[in-house]
C-alpha positions in Angstrom: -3.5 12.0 -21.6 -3.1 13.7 -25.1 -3.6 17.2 -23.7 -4.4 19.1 -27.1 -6.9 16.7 -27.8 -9.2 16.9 -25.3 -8.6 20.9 -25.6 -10.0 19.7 -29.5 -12.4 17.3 -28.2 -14.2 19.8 -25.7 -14.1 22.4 -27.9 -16.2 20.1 -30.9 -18.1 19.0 -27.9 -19.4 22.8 -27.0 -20.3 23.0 -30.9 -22.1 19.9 -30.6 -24.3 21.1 -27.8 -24.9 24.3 -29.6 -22.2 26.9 -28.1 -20.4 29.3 -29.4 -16.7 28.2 -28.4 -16.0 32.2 -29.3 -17.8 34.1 -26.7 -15.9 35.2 -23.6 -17.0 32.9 -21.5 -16.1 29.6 -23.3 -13.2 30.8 -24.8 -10.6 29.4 -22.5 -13.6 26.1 -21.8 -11.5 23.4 -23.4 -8.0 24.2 -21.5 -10.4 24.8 -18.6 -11.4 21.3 -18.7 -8.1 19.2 -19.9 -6.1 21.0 -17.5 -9.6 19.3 -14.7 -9.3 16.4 -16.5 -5.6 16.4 -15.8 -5.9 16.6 -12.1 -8.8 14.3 -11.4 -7.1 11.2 -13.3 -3.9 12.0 -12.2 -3.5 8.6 -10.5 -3.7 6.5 -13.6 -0.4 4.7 -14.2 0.3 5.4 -10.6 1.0 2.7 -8.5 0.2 2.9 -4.3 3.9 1.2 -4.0 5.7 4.0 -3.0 3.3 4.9 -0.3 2.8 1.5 1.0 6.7 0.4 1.2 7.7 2.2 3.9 6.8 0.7 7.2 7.2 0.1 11.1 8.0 -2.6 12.7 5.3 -3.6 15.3 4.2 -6.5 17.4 0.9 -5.0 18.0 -2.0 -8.4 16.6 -4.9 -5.7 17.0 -6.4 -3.7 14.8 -5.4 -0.3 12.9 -8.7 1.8 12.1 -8.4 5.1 9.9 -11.5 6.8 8.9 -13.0 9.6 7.4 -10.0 9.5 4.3 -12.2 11.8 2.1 -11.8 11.8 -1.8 -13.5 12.7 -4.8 -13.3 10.5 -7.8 -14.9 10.2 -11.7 -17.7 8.1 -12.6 -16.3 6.4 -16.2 -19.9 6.0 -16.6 -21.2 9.3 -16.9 -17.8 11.5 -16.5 -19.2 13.0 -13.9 -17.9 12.8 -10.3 -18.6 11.0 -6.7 -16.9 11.6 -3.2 -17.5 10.5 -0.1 -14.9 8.8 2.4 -13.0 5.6 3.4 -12.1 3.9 6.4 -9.4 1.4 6.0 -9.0 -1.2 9.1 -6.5 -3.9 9.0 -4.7 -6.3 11.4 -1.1 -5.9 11.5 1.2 -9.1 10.9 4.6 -7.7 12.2 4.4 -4.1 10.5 2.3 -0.8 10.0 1.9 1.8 8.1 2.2 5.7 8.6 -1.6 6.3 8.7 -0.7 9.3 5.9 0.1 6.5 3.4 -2.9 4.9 3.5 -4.9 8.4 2.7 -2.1 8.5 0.1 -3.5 4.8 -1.2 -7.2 6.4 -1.8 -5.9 9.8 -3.6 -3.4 6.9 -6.1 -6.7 4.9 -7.2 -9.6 7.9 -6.9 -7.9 9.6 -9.5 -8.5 7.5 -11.9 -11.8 6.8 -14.2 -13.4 4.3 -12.0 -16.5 2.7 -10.1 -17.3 2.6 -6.9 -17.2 -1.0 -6.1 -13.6 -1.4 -8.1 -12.2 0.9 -6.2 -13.0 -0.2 -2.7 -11.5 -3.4 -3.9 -8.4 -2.3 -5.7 -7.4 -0.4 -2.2 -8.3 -3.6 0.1 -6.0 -5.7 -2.5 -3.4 -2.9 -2.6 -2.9 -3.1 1.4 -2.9 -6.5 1.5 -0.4 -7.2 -1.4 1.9 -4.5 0.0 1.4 -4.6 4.0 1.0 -8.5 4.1 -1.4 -7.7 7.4 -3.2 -10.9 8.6 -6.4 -9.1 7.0 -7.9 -5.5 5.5 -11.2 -4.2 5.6 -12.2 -1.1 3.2 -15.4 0.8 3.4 -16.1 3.3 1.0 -19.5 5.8 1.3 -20.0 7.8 -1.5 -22.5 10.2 -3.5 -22.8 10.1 -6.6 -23.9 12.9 -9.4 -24.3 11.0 -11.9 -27.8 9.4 -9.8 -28.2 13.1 -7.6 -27.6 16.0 -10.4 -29.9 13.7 -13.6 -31.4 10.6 -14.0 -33.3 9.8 -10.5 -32.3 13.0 -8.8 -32.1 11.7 -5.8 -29.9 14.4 -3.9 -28.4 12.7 -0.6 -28.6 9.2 -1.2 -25.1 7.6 -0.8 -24.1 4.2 -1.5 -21.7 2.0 0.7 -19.0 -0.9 -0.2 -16.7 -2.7 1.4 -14.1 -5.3 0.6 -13.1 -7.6 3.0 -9.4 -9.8 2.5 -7.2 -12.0 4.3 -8.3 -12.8 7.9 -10.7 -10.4 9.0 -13.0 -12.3 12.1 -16.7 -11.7 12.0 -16.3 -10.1 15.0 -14.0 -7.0 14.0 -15.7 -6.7 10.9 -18.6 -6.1 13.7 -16.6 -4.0 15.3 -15.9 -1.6 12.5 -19.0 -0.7 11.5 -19.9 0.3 14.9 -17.3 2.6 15.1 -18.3 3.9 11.4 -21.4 4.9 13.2 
């Protein structure tokens, strides 16, 4: 991220809407929001790699379940933010993760400008390509500001994805959303 541009680029986007970028309150507006900008898309170029490499051994075939990995991410839409949770489920094939790692997984690709349905995806592919499990389920439930603060103003509506990968029965997939509930 070019920094002093987006300082420039906010600050000809408050003229735009009709500010005065010298009164006190908007004066320090355009740092304000690169140095925002900064921290919610700090996970672009990041890879989950790191996170994901170091594992256990384990002859445990059942399922791992982690839930309620909250995070906040940026519409590239609208600009505008959504945040909800994950739960991440996936059957083990000879090694697990520290249960951190996988919240560490969510943070890597939320921070980035992204979509909803992308980024349920982009996690289930990450575990699978790095934990080799015998299958990975991701479920993402999120608000969205962009459809509760304008357009349809519908405050508390949430939508929910999941990706499914690898060999993930009917039966667990069952399984999971009842203990989602």
């Amino acid at each position: 991220m070019d920094r002093e541009k987006v300082i420039e680029a906010v600050g000809e986007l408050l003229k735009a809407l009709g500010e005065d970028v010298g009164r006190d309150g908007l004066k320090e507006t355009p740092r304000r929001v690169a140095d925002a900008f900064a921290e919610l898309l700090s996970g672009e170029g990041k890879s989950a790699e790191e996170h994901l490499s170091k594992t256990f051994a384990s002859d445990c075939g059942d399922m791992v379940l982690e839930k309620d990995i909250s995070f906040s991410s940026t519409c590239e839409h609208h600009l505008m933010p959504f945040f909800g949770t994950f739960a991440i489920a996936y059957i083990p094939d000879g090694k697990v993760v520290g249960l951190s790692k996988l919240a560490r997984t969510v943070e890597v690709f939320s921070k980035r400008l992204q979509i909803q349905e992308r980024l349920t995806f982009q996690i289930a592919q990450e575990i699978m390509l790095r934990l080799a499990p015998k299958g990975v389920m991701v479920v993402c439930e999120a608000e969205h500001t962009c459809m509760t603060c304008r357009g349809v103003k519908k405050a508390g509506s949430k939508t929910l994805t999941y990706s499914v990968l690898g060999d993930f029965p009917e039966k667990k997939r069952e399984e999971v959303f009842a203990l989602l509930k």
